[in-house]
C-alpha positions as a Python dict, from the first residue, in 0.01 Angstrom:
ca = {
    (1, 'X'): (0, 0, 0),
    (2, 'X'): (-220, 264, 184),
    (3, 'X'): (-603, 382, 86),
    (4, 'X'): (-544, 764, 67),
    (5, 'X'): (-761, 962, 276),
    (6, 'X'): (-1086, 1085, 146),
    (7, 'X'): (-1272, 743, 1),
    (8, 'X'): (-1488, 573, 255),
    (9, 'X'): (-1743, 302, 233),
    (10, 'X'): (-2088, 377, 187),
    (11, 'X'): (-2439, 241, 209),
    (12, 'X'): (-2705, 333, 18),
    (13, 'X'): (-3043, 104, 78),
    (14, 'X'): (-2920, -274, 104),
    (15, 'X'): (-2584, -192, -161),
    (16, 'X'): (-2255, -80, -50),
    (17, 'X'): (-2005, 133, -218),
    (18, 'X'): (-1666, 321, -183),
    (19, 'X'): (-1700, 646, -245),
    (20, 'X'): (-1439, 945, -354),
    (21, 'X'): (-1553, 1209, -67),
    (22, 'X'): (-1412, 1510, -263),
    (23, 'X'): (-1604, 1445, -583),
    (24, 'X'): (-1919, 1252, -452),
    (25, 'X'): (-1844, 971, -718),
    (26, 'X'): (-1851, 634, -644),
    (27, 'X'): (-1561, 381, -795),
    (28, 'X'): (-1699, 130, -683),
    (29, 'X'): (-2063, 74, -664),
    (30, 'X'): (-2318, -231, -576),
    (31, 'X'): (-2004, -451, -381),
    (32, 'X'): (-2000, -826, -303),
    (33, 'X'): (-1930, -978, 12),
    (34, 'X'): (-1530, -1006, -55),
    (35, 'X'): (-1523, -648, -202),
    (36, 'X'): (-1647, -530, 138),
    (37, 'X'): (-1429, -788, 308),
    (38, 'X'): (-1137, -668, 159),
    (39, 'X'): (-1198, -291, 212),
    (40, 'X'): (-1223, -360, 569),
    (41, 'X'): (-842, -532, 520),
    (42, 'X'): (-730, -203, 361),
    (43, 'X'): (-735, -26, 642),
    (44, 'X'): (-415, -86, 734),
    (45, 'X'): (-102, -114, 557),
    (46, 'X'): (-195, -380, 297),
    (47, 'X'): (-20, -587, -10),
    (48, 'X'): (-172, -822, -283),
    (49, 'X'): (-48, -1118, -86),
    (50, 'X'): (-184, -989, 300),
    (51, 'X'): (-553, -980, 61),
    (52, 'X'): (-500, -1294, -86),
    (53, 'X'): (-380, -1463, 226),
    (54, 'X'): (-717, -1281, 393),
    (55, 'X'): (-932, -1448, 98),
    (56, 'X'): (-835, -1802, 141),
    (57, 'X'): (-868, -1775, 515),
    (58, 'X'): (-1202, -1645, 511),
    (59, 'X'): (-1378, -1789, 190),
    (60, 'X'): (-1382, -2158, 42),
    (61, 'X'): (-1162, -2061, -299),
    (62, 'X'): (-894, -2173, -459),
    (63, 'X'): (-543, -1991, -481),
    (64, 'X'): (-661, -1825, -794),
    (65, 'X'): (-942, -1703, -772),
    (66, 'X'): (-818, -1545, -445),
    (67, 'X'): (-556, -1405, -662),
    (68, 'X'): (-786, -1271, -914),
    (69, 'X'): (-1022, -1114, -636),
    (70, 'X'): (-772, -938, -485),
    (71, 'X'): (-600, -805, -816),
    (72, 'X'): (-929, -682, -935),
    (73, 'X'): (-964, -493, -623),
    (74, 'X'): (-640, -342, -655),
    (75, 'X'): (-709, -230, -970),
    (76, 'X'): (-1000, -70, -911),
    (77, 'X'): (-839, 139, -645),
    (78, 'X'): (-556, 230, -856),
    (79, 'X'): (-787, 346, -1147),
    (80, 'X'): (-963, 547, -857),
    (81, 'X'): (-619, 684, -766),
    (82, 'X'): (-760, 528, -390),
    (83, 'X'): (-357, 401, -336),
}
């Protein structure tokens, strides 16, 4: 999978956010620490396992909630048509 161009991440104050640069919305608003962790691992060519893989290697989780992390994330940018 690929982030298509135009969504980029954002700061406003102290929260982050990825942002749809065409229509100004945010899809995803006030992230957590692995939400921005795993934008920055969408930059290149990524899969549900590369994320999940990047999840247990950086955080102290189990397999699934790695899996559910990631999935969610996905989601979201799918729902944003981001991928």
């Amino acid at each position: 999978m690929r982030i298509k161009s135009g969504f980029s991440l954002r700061q406003s104050e102290e929260k982050y956010g990825i942002i749809n640069e065409i229509s100004g919305e945010f899809i995803l608003s006030d992230m957590t620490e692995t939400e921005i962790f795993l934008w920055e691992k969408t930059k290149e060519e990524f899969s549900a396992e590369s994320l999940i893989a990047a999840i247990l290697n950086e955080f102290c989780v189990d397999g699934a909630t790695a899996e559910l992390e990631a999935y969610d994330f996905i989601s979201t940018l799918k729902n944003a048509n981001a991928i």
